[in-house]
C-alpha positions as CSV (number, residue, x, y, z in Angstrom):
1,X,-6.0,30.2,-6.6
2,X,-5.2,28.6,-3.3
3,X,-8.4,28.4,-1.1
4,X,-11.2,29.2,-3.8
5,X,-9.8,25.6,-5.0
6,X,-9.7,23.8,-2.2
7,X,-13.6,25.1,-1.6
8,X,-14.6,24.3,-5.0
9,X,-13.0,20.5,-4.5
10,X,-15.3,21.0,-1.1
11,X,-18.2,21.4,-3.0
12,X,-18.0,18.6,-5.6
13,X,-17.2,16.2,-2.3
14,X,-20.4,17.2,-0.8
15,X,-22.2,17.2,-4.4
16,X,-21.3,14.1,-5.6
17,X,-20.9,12.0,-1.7
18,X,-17.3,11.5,-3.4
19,X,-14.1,12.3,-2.7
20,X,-12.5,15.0,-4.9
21,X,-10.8,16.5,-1.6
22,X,-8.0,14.5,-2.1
23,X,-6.7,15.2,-5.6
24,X,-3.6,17.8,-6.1
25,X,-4.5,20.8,-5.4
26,X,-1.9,21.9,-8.1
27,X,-3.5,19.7,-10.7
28,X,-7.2,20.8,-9.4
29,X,-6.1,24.8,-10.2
30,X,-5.0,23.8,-13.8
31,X,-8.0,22.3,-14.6
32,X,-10.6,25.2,-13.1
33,X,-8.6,27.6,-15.2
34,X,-8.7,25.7,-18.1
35,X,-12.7,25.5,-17.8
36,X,-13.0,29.0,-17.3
37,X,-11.0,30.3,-19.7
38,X,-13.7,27.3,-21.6
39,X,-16.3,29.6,-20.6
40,X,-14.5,33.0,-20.5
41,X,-14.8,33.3,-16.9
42,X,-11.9,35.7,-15.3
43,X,-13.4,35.8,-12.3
44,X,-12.9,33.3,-9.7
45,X,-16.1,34.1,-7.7
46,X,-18.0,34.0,-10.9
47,X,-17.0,31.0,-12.0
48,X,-17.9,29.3,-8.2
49,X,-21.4,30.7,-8.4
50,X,-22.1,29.1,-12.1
51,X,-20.5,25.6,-10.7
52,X,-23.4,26.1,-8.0
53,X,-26.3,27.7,-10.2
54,X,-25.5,25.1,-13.3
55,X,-27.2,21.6,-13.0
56,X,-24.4,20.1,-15.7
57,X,-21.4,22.0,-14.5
58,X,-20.4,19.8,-11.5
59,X,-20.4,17.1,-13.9
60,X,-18.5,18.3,-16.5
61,X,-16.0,20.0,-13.9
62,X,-15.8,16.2,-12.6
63,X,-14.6,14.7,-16.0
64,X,-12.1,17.1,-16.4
65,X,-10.6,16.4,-12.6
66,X,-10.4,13.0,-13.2
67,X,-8.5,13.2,-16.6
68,X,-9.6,9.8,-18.6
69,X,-7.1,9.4,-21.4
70,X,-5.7,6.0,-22.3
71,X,-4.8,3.6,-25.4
72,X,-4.4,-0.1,-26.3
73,X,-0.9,-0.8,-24.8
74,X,0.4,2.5,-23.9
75,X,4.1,2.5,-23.0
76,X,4.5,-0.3,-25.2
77,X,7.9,-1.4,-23.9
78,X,6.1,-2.2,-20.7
79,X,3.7,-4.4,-22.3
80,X,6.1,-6.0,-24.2
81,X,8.4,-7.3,-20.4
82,X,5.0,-8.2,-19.2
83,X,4.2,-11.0,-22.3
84,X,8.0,-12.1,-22.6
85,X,8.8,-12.1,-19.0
86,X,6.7,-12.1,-15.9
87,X,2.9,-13.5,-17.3
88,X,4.4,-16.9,-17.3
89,X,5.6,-16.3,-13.6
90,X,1.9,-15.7,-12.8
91,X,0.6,-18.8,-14.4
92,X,-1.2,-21.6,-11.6
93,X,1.6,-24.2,-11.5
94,X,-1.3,-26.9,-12.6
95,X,-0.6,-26.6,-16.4
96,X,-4.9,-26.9,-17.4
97,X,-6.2,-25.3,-14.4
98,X,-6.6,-23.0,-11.7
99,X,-6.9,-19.0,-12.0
100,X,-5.0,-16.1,-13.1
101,X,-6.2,-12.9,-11.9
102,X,-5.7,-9.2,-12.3
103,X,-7.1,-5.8,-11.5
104,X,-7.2,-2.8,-13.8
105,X,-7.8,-0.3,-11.7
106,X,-8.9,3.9,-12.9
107,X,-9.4,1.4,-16.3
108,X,-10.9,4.6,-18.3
109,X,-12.7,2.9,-21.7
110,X,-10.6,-0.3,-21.1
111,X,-7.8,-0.2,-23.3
112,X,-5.4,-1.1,-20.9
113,X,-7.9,-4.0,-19.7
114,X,-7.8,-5.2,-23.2
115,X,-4.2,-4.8,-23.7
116,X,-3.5,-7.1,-20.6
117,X,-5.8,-9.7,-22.0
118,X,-4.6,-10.0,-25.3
119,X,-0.7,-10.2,-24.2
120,X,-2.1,-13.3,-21.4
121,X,-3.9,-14.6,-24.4
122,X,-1.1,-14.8,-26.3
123,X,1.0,-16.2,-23.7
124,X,-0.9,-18.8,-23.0
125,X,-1.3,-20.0,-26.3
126,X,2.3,-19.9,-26.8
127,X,2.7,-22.2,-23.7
128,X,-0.4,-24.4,-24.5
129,X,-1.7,-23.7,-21.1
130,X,-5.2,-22.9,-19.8
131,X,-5.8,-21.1,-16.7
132,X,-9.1,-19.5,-15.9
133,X,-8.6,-15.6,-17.0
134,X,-10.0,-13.1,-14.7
135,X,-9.3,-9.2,-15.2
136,X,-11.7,-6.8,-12.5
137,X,-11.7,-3.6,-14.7
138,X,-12.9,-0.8,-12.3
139,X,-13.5,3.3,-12.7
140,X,-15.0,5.3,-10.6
141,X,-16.7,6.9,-13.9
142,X,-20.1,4.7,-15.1
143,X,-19.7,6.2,-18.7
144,X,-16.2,5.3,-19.5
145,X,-17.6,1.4,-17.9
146,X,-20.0,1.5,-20.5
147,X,-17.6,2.3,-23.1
148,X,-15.4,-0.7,-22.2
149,X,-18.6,-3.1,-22.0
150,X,-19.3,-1.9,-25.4
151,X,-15.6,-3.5,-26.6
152,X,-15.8,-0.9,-29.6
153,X,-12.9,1.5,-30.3
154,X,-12.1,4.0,-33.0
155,X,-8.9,3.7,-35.4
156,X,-7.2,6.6,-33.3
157,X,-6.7,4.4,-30.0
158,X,-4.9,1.2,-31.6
159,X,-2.2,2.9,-32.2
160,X,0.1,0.4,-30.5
161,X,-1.9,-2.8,-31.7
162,X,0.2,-4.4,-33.9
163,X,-1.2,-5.8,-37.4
164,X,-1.0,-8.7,-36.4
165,X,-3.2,-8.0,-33.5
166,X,-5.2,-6.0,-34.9
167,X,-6.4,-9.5,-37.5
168,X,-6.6,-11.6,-34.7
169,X,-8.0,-9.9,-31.9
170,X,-10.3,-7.2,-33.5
171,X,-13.4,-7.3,-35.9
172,X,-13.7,-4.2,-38.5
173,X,-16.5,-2.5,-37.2
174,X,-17.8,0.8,-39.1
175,X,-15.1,3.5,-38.5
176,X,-13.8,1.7,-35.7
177,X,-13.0,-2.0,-34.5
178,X,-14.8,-4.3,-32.2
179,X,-12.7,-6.6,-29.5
180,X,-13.2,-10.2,-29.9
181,X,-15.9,-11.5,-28.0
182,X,-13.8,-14.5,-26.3
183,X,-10.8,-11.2,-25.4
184,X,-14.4,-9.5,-23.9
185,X,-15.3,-12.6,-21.8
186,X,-12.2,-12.3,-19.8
187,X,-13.3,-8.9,-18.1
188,X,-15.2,-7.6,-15.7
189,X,-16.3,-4.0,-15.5
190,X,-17.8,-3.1,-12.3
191,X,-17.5,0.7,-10.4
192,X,-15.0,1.0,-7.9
193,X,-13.7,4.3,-6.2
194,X,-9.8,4.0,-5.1
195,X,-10.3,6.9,-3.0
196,X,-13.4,5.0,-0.7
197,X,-12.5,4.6,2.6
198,X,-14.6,1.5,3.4
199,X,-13.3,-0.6,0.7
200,X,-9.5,-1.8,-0.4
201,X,-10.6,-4.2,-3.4
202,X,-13.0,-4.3,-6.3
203,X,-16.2,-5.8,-4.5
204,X,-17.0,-8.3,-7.0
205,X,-13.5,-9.5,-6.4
206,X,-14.5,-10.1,-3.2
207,X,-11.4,-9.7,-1.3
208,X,-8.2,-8.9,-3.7
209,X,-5.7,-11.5,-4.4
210,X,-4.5,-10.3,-7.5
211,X,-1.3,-11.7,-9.2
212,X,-1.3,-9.0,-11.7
213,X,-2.7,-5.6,-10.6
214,X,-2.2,-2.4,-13.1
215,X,-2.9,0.8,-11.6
216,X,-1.1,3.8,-14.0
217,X,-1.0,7.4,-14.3
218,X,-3.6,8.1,-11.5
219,X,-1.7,7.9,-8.4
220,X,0.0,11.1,-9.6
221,X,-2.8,12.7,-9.5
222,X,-3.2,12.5,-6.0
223,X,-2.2,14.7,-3.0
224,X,0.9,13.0,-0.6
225,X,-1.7,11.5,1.8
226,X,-4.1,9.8,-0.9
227,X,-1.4,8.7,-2.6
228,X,0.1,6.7,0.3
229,X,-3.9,5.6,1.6
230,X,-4.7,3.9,-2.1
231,X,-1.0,2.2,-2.7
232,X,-1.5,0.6,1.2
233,X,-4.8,-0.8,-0.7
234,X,-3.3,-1.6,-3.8
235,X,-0.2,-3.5,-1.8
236,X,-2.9,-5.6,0.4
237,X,-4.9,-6.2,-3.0
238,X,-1.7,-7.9,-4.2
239,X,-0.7,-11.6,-3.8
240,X,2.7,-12.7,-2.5
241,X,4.7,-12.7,-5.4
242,X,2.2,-10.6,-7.7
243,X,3.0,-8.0,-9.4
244,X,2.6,-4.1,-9.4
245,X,2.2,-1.7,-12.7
246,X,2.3,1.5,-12.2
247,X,3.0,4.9,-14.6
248,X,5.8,6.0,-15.4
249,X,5.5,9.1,-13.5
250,X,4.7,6.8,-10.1
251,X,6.8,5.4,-7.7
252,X,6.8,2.7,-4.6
253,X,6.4,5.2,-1.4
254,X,9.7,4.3,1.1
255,X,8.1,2.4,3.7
256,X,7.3,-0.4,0.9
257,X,10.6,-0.4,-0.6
258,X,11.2,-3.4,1.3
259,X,8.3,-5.7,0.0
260,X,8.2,-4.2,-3.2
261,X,11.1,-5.1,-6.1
262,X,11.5,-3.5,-9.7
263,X,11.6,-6.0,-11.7
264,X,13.5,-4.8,-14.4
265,X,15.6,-1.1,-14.0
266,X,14.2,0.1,-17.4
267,X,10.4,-0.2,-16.3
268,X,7.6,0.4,-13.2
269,X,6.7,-3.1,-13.0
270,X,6.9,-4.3,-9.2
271,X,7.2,-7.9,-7.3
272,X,5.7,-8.3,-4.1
273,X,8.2,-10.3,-2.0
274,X,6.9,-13.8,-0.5
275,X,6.3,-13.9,2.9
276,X,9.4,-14.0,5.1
277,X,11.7,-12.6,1.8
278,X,12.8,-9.4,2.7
């Protein structure tokens, strides 16, 4: 496909004032082919014309560039280091006060924002401590935002919530289940485009300084250049001593190797070294 792809990414940049130039041009030929063999296209050129005559096409090619799957504690042995072992690292060291924050960033419908806030919430009740929670959950997407403001989730996304979870941090809701209201309170959905060039943070955040950031399975999405351009903004975004979630398929790029430490060999969960550390 080659060229016709990199033109068709052209167009949605110039149709949308957003940058789709800089996804993998491998992953952007997949999912063309898939949407035409959706519409039983088997012409290239025909298919390029429809993206431009349609009013909805650009829109729904869009969705399916930036794929938007994710579930309540997804990798679950991941989640499960983070509770027992590095959210009490993060803590203020004043014992009733201060701030805890993190960033959930490409959060989809929030599920992973959720996730992080029940396993803090049930760290800090397990240490009887009481920092201020704050989680910045950002997409560049408005309708999977709205989805996580909404809190609600069908039975088919829970599936690693355990029961016990499930009774204390989730009211039966029709088919589905709605998060706990005082869960809800702890995050903050606002828009946010990794790939902007004018920005390195969540605005709302103001500037960064995030002891827990979470930023999985989009990186690798990415072509070599974006890749590098977001982790440099992810890396700033990050406190001294923070930490750093990525996917499993995502790695620290070489010149951070440095400043970066996995935590544990079995996982992608990072430690940015305090100034001076090496």
């Amino acid at each position: 496909m080659g060229e016709p792809a990199v033109e068709i990414l052209s167009f949605l940049t110039d149709h949308f004032g957003e940058d789709f130039q800089s996804y993998s041009q491998s992953l952007a030929e997949k999912r063309i082919a898939e949407r035409m063999k959706q519409l039983r296209f088997t012409a290239l050129a025909e298919y390029r014309e429809f993206l431009k005559a349609d009013p909805d096409e650009p829109a729904y090619l869009s969705r399916m560039l930036r794929i938007r799957f994710s579930s309540f504690f997804r990798d679950p042995l991941q989640f499960e280091l983070l509770k027992s072992q590095v959210i009490s690292s993060l803590l203020p060291v004043s014992t009733q006060g201060g701030f805890l924050r993190a960033w959930s960033a490409a959060c989809a419908g929030g599920e992973e924002a959720c996730s992080l806030a029940i396993i803090i919430d049930e760290t800090l009740q397990l240490l009887d401590v009481y920092p201020k929670v704050q989680i910045f959950a950002t997409d560049v997407a408005e309708d999977a935002l709205e989805e996580g403001r909404a809190g609600y989730y069908g039975a088919g996304s829970l599936g690693g919530v355990t029961l016990q979870q499930l009774k204390a941090y989730f009211t039966p809701d029709g088919s589905g289940y709605r998060i706990l209201p005082r869960i809800q309170s702890m995050i903050s959905y606002g828009r946010h485009d990794l790939l902007d060039p004018h920005t390195y943070a969540p605005p709302e955040s103001l500037f960064g300084g995030f002891d827990l950031i979470s930023c999985r399975n989009f990186l690798m999405y990415l072509d070599p250049q974006a890749y590098l351009r977001v982790f440099d903004n992810l890396f700033r975004a990050l406190n001294p001593g923070g930490v750093l979630f990525l996917g499993k398929a995502e790695s620290v790029p070489e010149r951070y190797h440095k400043h970066l430490v996995r935590i544990f060999e079995c996982g992608n969960l990072y430690r940015k070294q305090l100034t001076g550390r090496t």
